[in-house]
Structure formats: C-alpha cells, structure tokens
DRENMI-308235 format. One record per residue (C-alpha): x, y, z. Coordinates in steps of 0.1 Angstrom, whole numbers, padded with zeros to 4 digits, always signed. Layout:
<atoms>
XYZ...
</atoms>
This chain:
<atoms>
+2337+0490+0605+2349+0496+0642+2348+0538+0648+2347+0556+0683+2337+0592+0667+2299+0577+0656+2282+0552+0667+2253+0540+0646+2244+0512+0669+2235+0537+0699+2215+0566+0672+2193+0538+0663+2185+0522+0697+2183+0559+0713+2157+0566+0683+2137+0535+0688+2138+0538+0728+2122+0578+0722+2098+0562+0699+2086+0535+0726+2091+0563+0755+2066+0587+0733+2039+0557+0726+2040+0547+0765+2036+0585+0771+2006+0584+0747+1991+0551+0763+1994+0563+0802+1978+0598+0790+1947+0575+0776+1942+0556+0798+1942+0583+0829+1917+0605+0809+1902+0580+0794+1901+0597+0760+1915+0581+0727+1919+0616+0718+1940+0634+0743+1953+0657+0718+1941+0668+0678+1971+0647+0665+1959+0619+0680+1926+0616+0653+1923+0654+0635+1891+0635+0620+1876+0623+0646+1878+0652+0668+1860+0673+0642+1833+0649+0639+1832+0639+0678+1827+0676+0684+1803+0685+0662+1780+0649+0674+1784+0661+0707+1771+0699+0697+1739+0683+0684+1736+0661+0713+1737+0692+0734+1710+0709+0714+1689+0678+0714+1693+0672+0752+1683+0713+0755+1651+0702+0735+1641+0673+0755+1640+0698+0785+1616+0722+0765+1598+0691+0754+1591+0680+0791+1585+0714+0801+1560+0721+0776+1547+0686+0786+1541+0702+0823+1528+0730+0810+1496+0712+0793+1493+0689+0823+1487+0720+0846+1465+0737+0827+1443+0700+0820+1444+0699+0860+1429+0731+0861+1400+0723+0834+1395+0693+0851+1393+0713+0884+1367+0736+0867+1346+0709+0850+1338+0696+0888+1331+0725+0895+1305+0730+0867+1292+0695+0876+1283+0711+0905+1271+0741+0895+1244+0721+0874+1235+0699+0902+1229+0732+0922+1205+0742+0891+1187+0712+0894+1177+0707+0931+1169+0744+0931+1144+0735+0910+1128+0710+0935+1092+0725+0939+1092+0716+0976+1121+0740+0984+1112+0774+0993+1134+0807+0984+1150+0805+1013+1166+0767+1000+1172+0788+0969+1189+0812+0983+1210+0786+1001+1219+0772+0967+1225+0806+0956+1252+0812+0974+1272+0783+0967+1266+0787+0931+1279+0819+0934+1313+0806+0952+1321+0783+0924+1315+0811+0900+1336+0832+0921+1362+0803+0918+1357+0801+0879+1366+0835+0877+1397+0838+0901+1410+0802+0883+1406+0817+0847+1411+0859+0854+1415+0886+0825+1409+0922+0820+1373+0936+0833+1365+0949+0799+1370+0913+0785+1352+0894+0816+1330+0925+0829+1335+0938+0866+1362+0943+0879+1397+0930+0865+1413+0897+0875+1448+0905+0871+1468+0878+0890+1446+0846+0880+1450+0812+0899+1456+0794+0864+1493+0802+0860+1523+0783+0846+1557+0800+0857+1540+0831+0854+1520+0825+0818+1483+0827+0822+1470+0794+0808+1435+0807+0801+1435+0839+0782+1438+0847+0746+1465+0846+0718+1485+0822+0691+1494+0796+0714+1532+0786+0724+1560+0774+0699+1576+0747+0710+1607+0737+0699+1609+0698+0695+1642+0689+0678+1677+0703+0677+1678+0720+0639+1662+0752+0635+1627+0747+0623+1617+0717+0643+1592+0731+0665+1549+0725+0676+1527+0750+0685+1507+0743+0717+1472+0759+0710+1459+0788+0729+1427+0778+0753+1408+0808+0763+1383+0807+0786+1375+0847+0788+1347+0843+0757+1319+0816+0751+1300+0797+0771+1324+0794+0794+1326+0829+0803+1289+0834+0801+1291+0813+0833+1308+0838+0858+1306+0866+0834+1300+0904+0855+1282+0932+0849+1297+0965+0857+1282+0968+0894+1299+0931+0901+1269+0911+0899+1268+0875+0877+1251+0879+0850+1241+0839+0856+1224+0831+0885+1195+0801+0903+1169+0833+0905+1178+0846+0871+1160+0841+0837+1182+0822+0818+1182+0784+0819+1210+0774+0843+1216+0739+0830+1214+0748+0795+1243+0774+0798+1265+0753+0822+1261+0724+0798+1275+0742+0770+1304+0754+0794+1314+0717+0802+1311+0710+0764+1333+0738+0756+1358+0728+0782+1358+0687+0774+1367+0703+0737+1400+0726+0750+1406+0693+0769+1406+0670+0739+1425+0702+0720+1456+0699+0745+1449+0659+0748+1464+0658+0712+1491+0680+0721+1504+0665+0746+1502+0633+0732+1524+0650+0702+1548+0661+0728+1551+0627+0745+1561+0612+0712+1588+0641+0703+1602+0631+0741+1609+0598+0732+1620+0607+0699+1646+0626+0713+1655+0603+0738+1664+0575+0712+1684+0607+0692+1703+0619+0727+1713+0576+0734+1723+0570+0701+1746+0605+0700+1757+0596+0727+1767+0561+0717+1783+0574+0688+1807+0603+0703+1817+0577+0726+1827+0552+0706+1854+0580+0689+1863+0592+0718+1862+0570+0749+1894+0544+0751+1891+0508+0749+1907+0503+0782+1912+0463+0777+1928+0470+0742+1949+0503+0752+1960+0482+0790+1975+0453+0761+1991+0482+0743+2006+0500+0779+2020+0466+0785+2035+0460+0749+2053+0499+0750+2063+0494+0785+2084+0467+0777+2100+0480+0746+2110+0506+0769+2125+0483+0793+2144+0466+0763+2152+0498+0742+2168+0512+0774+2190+0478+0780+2194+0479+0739+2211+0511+0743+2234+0505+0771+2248+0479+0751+2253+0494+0717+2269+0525+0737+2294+0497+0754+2301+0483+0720+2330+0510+0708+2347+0494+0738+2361+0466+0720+2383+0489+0697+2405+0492+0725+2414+0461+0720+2429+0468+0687+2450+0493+0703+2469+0471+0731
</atoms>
C-alpha cells in the first residue's frame, strides 16, 4: 500500500537505528570506564553481589594490616628480650670472674659497676610503677610499641585475624615486672638493687633463672607469631581471590566488548543509510499523481 501520511518503513528503521545508537552508547561507556557495569541496569545482580565481594575484600585487606602490625608488634618486643638476654649473659659472666680468687675488691668493684649498668638498663628497657618494681617509678620505659608498654601486666592483645566478627587471636601478655626476672634489677626503697657481686645471694643462680624465664616469654610469642604469619597468608590467598572474583563481574572484556563496538558501530552506519532511504521511499507516489 503506497501512503504519504505514515510511513512504516522509516518507524522501523528509526527504531532499530535508536536501538543500535543506545548499544554503541553502552559499548563506548564500557570500554572508557572499563566497567561491564556502568549503570544498575546493566547487571542488577551482579552489582549486588560485586558490592558486597568487594565489602569483604575491604574488611579482609583492613585485617591483613592488623595482622602485620600485630606481626611488628611481637617482633619488637622479641628484639627487646633478645636485647636483655645479652645482657643477662653478661651479667652472669660478670658473676663469674668476680669470683676469680686472684681479684681483689677493688676488681670487684670494677665488676660491680657494670653489673649495675646493665641492671640499670634492665630496668629502664622493662619500667613499671615503683610499688610493683620497688624505687622509684619507671614511667616512660624504653620497651614501647606505638606507645604500649610491651613488658608489663594484663590479658594480652586481641587481634583481629579475618574479616567476620569473631575471627580474632589474642597475643599473650609478657610481664617482666614479677619473677625472676625482676628479682634481677629489683629496688629497695632507698634505690639500691636488691642483687648485687657483693651481696648474699648467688648471682648466677638468680640470673639463670631470669634467662630461663625470658627464653620461655620468647618461645610464648614465638608461637604467636608464627600463628600470625599463617593468618597473613591466609588472608592474602582470601584478598587475591576476592579480588579475582569482583573483577571478573565487573571489569569488561575489552577484546570481546572492542568486537561488539565494532558490530553496533556499523549497524549505526547502516541504520542511518536504512532510514534515509525508507524516508525517500513515499517519493514514488508522486508518480501516481503525474
């Protein structure tokens, strides 16, 4: 049927022609973001579940930082033991040669006063109140960690090593204020060491213990730390394969979606020459009327 008032030919190529002009629009904004999903419509579904993979990626990246933190923090404070068990090495090397019978006091005295430098160190590295350690308080001790004293008493640290609530370590206390250890550089209330070469109590005997007692915190936060190491990589593996998975909803297949800007670029190019033509076809009526 030959009309001039509608034209059927020209609704249907304009139609398909806003179709292929939409799906180019759709193809350049992939490709220049680089997101399959520019907008919800795109893949509702796969937004919801992209966004909430990359939530717990977030919260498991956040807990490999406290993991490696928390990994620093039990490294610093074995430096420090390790630090102080030289120094008790020392300390009963001192006990021994002061014991050499062909040293007079003065030698001892000598040894004395070294011994009482490393027990001054002991005491400055591991602080605490002076009612805990006797003398006279230690309030800003050299064993710190961001401001936590690494030495002293309480329940240890919680440590949070996944991304639910609930997945979490505690890091065991080490204190050094009680025990053998602090019967090393322990005070009495005028400031003198309650240990010392010219004393009555058996110098090697009482730093031996100490070194046990520290070789033991050691092994304590050896475990730890060997715990934390493992919950690192753990999360490592968790945060690549997250990662691997929002990625592969999200990020566009630039090979495939470069085929498809091809494809709706020419079915633009063909639409638009389409509907030049069927808008040229109600020309030929006017032929009936000559």
């Amino acid at each position: 049927m030959s009309v001039i008032n509608t034209n059927m030919q020209a609704l249907g190529a304009a139609r398909n022609l806003q179709v292929s002009q939409e799906m180019l629009g759709r193809s350049l904004n992939r490709l220049s973001s680089g997101s399959k999903i520019v907008s919800p419509s795109d893949d509702a579904a796969g937004l919801a579940v992209s966004e909430k993979l990359s939530a717990q990626n977030q919260r498991v990246k956040a807990a490999m930082v406290n993991v490696q933190n928390a990994v620093s923090y039990v490294q610093t404070a074995d430096g420090f033991m390790s630090g102080m068990t030289k120094i008790l090495s020392r300390m009963s090397e001192l006990g021994i040669l002061a014991k050499d019978v062909t040293k007079n006091s003065s030698d001892v005295e000598l040894y004395q006063t070294e011994f009482k430098q490393l027990q001054n160190q002991l005491r400055d590295t591991i602080g605490g109140d002076g009612s805990t350690i006797g003398g006279t308080s230690v309030a800003s001790p050299l064993g710190t960690f961001n401001g936590i004293e690494l030495f002293g008493s309480g329940a240890g640290h919680v440590v949070t090593i996944g991304e639910a609530s609930g997945q979490t370590m505690t890091v065991p206390a080490t204190n050094l204020r009680t025990g053998d250890v602090l019967a090393i550089f322990n005070q009495s209330a005028s400031g003198a060491y309650s240990l010392s070469l010219t004393g009555t109590t058996d110098v090697i005997d009482s730093v031996t213990k100490a070194i046990q007692s520290i070789a033991t915190e050691r092994a304590s936060l050896g475990a730890s730390q060997s715990r934390l190491e493992l919950a690192s990589g753990t999360l490592s593996i968790e945060y690549e394969n997250l990662t691997s998975a929002v990625s592969r909803i999200r990020d566009v297949d630039v090979a495939e979606e470069s085929t498809q800007l091809a494809r709706y670029n020419i079915l633009v190019q063909s639409g638009t020459a389409m509907l030049a033509q069927a808008n040229s076809s109600p020309q030929s009526v006017l032929k009936l009327l000559q």
